[in-house]
TIGUZA-844693 format. One record per residue: chain; residue in one letter; y, x, z of N, C-alpha, C in turn. Coordinates in Angstrom, 3 decimals. Layout:
BEGIN
+---------+-------+----------+----------+----------+----------+----------+----------+----------+----------+----------+
! vexdren ! lumza !   nnorth !    neast !      nup !  canorth !   caeast !     caup !   cnorth !    ceast !      cup !
+---------+-------+----------+----------+----------+----------+----------+----------+----------+----------+----------+
!       A !     A !        Y !        X !        Z !        Y !        X !        Z !        Y !        X !        Z !
...
+---------+-------+----------+----------+----------+----------+----------+----------+----------+----------+----------+
This chain:
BEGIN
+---------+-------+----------+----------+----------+----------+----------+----------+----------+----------+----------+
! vexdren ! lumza !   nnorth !    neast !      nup !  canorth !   caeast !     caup !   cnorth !    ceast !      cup !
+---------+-------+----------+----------+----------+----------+----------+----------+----------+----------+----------+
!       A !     X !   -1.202 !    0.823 !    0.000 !    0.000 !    0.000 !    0.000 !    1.265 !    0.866 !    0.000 !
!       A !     X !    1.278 !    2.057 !    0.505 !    2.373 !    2.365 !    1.275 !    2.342 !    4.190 !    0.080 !
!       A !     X !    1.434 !    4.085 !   -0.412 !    1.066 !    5.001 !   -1.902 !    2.585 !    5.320 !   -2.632 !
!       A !     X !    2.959 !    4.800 !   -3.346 !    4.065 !    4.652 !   -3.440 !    5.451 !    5.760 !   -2.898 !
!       A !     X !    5.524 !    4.851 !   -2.031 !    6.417 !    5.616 !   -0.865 !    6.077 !    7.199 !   -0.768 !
!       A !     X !    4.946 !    7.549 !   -0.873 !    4.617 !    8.779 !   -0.652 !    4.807 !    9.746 !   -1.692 !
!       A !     X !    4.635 !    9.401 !   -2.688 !    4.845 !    9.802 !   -4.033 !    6.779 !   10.054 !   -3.867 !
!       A !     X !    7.315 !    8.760 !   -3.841 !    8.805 !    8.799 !   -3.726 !    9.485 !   10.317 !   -2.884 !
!       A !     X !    8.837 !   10.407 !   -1.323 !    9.448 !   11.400 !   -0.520 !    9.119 !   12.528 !   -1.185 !
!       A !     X !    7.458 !   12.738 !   -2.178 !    7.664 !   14.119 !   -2.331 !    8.409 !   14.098 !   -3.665 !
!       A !     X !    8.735 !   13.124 !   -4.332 !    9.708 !   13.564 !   -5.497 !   10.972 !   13.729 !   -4.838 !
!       A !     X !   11.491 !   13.275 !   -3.819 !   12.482 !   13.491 !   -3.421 !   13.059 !   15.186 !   -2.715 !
!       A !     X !   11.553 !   15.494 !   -2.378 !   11.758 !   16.962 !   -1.912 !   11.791 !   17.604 !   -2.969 !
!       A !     X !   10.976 !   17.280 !   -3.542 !   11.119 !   18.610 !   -4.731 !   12.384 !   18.655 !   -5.609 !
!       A !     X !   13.235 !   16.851 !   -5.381 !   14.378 !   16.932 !   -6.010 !   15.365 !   18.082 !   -5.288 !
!       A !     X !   15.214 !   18.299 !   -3.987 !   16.325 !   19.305 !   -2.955 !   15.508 !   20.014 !   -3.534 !
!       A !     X !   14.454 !   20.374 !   -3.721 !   14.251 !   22.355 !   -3.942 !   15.222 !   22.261 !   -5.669 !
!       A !     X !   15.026 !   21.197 !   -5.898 !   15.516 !   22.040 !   -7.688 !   16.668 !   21.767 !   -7.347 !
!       A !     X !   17.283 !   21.161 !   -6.717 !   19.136 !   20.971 !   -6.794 !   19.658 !   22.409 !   -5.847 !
!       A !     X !   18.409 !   23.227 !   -4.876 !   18.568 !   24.199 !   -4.497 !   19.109 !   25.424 !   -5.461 !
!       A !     X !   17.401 !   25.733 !   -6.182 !   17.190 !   26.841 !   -7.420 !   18.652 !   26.523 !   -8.406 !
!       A !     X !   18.909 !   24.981 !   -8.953 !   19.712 !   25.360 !   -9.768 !   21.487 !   25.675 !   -9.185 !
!       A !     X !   21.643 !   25.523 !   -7.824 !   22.910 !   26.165 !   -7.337 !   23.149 !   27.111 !   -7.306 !
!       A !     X !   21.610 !   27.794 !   -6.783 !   21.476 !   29.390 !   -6.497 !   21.727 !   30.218 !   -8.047 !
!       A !     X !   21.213 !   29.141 !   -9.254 !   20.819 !   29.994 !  -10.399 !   22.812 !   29.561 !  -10.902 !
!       A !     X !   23.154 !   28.896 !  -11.122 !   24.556 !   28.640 !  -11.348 !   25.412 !   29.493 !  -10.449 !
!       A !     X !   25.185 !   30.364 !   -8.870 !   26.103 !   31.091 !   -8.498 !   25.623 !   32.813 !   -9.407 !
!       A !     X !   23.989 !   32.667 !   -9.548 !   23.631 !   34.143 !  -10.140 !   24.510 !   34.068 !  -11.980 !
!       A !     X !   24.557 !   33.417 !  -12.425 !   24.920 !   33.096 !  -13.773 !   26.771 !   33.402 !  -13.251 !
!       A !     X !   27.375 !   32.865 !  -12.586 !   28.936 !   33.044 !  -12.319 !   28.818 !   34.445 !  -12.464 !
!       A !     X !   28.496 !   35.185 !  -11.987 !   28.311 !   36.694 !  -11.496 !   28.365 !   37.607 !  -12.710 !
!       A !     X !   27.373 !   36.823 !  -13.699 !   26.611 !   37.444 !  -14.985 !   27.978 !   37.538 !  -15.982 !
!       A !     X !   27.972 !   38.880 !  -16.672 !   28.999 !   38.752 !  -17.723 !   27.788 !   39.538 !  -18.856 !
!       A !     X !   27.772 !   38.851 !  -20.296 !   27.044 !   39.196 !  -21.419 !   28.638 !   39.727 !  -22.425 !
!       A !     X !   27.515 !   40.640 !  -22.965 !   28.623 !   41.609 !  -24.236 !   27.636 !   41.207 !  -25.687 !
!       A !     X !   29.029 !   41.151 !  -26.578 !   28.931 !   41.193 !  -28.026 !   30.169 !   41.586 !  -28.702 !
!       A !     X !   29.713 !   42.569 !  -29.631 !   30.716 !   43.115 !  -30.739 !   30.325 !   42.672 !  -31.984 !
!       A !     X !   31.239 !   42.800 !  -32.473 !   31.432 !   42.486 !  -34.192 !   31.838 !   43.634 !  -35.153 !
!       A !     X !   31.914 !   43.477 !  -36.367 !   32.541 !   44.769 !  -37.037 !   32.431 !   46.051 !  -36.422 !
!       A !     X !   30.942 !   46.259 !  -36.332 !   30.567 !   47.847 !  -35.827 !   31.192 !   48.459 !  -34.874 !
!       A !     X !   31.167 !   47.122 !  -33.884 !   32.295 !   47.859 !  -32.384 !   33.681 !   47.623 !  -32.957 !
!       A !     X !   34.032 !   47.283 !  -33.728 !   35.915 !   46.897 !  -33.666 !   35.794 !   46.043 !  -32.439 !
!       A !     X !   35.423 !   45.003 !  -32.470 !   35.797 !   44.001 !  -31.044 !   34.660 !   43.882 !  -30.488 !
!       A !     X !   34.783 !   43.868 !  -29.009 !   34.106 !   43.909 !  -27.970 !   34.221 !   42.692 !  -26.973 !
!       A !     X !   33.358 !   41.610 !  -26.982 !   33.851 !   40.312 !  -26.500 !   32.697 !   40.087 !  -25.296 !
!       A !     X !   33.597 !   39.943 !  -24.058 !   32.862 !   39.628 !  -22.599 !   32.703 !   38.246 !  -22.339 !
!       A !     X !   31.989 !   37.385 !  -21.891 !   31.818 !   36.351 !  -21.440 !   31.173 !   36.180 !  -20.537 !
!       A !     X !   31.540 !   35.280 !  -19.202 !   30.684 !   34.963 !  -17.757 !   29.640 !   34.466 !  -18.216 !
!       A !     X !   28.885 !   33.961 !  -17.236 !   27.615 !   32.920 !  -16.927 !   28.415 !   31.945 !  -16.940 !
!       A !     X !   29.788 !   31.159 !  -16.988 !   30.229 !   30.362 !  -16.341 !   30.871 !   30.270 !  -18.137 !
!       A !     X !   30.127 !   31.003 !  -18.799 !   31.065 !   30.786 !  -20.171 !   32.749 !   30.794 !  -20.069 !
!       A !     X !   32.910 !   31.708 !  -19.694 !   34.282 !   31.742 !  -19.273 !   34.486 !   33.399 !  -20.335 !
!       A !     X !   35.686 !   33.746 !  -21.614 !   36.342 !   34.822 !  -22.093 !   36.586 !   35.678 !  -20.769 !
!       A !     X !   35.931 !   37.001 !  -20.334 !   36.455 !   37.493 !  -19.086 !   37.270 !   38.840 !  -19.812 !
!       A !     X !   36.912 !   39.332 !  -20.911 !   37.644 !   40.696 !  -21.658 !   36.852 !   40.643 !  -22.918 !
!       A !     X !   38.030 !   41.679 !  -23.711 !   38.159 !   41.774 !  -25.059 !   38.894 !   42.749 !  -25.346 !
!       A !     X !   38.190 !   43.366 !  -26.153 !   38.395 !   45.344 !  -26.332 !   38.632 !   44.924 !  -27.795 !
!       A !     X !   39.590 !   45.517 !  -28.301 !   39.712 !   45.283 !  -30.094 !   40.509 !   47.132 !  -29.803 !
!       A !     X !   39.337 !   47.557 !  -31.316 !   39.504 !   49.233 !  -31.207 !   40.826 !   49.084 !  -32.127 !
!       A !     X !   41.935 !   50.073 !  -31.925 !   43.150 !   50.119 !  -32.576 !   42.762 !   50.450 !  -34.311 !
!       A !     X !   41.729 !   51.076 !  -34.307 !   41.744 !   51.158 !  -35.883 !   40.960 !   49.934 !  -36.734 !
!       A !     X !   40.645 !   48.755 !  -35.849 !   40.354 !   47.797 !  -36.459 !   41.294 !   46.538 !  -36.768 !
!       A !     X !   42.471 !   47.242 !  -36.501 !   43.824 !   46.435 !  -36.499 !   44.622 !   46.540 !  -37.788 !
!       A !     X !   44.630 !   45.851 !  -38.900 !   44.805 !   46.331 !  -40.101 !   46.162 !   44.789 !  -40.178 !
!       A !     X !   47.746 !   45.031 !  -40.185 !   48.906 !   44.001 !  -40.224 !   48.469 !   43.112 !  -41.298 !
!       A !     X !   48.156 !   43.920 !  -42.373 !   48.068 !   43.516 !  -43.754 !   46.580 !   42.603 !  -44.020 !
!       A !     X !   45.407 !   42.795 !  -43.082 !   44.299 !   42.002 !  -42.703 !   43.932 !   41.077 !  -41.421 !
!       A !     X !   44.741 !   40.501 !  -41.364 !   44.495 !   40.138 !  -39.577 !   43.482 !   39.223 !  -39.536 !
!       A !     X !   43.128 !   38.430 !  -41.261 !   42.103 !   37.804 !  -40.873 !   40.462 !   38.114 !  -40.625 !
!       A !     X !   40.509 !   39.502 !  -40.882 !   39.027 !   39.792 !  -40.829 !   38.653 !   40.204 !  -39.184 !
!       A !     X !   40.046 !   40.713 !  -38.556 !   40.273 !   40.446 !  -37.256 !   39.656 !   39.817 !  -36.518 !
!       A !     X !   40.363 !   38.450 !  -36.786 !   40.054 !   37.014 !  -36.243 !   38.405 !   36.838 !  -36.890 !
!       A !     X !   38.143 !   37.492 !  -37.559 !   37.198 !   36.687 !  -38.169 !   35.645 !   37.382 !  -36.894 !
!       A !     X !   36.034 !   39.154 !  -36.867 !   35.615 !   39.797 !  -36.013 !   35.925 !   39.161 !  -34.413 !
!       A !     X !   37.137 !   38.693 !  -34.329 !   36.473 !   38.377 !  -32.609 !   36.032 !   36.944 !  -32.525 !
!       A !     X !   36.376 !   35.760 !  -33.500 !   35.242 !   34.871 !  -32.792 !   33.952 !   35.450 !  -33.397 !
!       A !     X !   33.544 !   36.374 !  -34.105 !   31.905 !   36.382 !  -33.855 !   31.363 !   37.188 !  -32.469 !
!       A !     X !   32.212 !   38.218 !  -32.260 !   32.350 !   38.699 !  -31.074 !   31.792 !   37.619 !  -29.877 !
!       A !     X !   33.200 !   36.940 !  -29.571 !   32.896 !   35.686 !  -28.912 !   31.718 !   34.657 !  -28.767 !
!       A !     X !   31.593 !   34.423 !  -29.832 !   30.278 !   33.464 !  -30.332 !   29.063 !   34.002 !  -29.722 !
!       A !     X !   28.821 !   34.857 !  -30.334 !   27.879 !   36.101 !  -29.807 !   27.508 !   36.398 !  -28.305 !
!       A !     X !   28.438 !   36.274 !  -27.420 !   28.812 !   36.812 !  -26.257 !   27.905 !   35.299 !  -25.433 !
!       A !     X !   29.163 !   34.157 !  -25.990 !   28.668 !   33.470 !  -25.344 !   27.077 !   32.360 !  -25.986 !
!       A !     X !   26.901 !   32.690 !  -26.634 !   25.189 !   32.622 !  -26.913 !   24.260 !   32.947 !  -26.052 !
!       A !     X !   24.449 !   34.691 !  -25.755 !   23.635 !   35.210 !  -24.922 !   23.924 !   34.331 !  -23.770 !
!       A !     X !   25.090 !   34.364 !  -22.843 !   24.992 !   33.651 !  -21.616 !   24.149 !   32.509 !  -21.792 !
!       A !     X !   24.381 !   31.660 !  -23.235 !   23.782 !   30.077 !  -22.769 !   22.365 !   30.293 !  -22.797 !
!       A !     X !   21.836 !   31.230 !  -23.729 !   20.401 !   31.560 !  -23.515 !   19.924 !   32.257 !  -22.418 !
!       A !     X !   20.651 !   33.008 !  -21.495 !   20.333 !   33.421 !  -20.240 !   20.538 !   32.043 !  -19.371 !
!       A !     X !   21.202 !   31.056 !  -19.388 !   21.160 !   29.534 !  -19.069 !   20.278 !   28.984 !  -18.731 !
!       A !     X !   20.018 !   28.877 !  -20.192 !   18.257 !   28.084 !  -20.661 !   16.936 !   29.004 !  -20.455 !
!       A !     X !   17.184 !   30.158 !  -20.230 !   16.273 !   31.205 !  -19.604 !   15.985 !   30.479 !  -17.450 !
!       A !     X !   17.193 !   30.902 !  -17.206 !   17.102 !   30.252 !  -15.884 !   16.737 !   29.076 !  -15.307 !
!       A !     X !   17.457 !   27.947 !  -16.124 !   17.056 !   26.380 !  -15.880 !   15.596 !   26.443 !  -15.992 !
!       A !     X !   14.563 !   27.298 !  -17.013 !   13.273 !   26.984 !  -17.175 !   12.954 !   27.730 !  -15.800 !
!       A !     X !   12.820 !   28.902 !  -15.259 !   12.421 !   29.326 !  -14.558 !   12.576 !   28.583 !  -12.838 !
!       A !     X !   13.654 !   27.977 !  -12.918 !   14.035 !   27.107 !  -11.776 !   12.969 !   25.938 !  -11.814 !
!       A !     X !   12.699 !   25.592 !  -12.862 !   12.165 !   24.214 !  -13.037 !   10.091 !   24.532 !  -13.032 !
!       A !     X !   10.072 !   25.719 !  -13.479 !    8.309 !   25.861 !  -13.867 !    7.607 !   25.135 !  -12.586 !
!       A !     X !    6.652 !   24.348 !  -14.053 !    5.843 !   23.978 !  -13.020 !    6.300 !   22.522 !  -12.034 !
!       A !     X !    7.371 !   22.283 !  -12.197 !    7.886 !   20.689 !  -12.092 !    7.800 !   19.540 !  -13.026 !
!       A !     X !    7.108 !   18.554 !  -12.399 !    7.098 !   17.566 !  -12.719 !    8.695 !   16.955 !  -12.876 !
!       A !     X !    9.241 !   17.172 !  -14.536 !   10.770 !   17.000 !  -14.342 !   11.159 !   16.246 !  -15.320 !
!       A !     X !   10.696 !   16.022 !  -16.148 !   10.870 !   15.014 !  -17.519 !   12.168 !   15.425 !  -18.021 !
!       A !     X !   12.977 !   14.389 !  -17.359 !   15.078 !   14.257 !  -17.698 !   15.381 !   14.834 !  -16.375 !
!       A !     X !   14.771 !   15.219 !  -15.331 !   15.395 !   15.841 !  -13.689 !   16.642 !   16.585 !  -14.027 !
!       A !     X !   16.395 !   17.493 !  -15.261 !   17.270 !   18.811 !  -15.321 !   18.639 !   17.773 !  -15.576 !
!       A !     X !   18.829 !   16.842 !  -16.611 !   20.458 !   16.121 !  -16.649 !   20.811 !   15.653 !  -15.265 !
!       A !     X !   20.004 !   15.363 !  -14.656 !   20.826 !   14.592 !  -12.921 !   21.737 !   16.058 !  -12.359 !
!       A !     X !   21.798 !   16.885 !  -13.025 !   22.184 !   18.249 !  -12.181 !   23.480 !   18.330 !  -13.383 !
!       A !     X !   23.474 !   17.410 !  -14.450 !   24.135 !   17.773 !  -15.686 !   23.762 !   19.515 !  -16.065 !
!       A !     X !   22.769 !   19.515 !  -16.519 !   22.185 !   20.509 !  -17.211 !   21.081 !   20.261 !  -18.357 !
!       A !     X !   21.235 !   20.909 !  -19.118 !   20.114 !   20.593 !  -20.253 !   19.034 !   21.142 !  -19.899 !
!       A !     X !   18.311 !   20.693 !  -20.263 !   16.583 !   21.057 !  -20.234 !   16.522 !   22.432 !  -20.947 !
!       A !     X !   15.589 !   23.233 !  -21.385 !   15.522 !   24.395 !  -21.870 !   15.249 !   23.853 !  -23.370 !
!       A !     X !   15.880 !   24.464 !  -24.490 !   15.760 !   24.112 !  -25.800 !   15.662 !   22.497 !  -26.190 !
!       A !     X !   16.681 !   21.903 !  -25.272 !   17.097 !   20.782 !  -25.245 !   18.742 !   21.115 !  -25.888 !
+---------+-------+----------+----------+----------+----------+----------+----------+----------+----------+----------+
């Protein structure tokens, strides 16, 4: 009768361990800064775990007045790049937080995507 209920408390615990792992894994990710360059090292583009621009190195001889668009064109791939890696170190973590859970959609209640979601 009471079957049910039992099932409920331990989904409910295991809901605190994953709302645990993924705080813990969201403060290790703040921490995390990933690198990508473009144009053979002209630009050098940093990005947090938190997907946040933290620095950006552009080498002086990749600074051409008369080209600025290949520039631009060099730091968003830079950028892009940068922050890729973080989201795949993301989706690296969310899986590892989650292995082995019975989680279906669990990972959105945290507003997080599932891994290769």
């Amino acid at each position: 009768m009471f079957g049910g209920l039992g099932d409920l408390v331990g989904l409910m615990g295991k809901a605190k361990e994953i709302r645990q792992k993924m705080e813990e894994m969201q403060q290790e990710m703040a921490r995390r800064v990933f690198e990508a360059e473009a144009g053979g090292g002209a630009v050098t583009a940093r990005v947090s775990g938190k997907m946040e621009l933290v620095g950006l190195t552009i080498r002086p001889d990749a600074v051409d007045p008369a080209d600025l668009s290949t520039l631009e064109e060099f730091i968003k791939s830079a950028v892009n790049a940068a922050a890729r890696k973080a989201q795949t170190a993301l989706q690296e973590q969310i899986a590892q937080a989650t292995a082995g859970l019975p989680l279906g959609g669990l990972a959105g209640m945290f507003g997080l995507k599932p891994p290769g979601g």
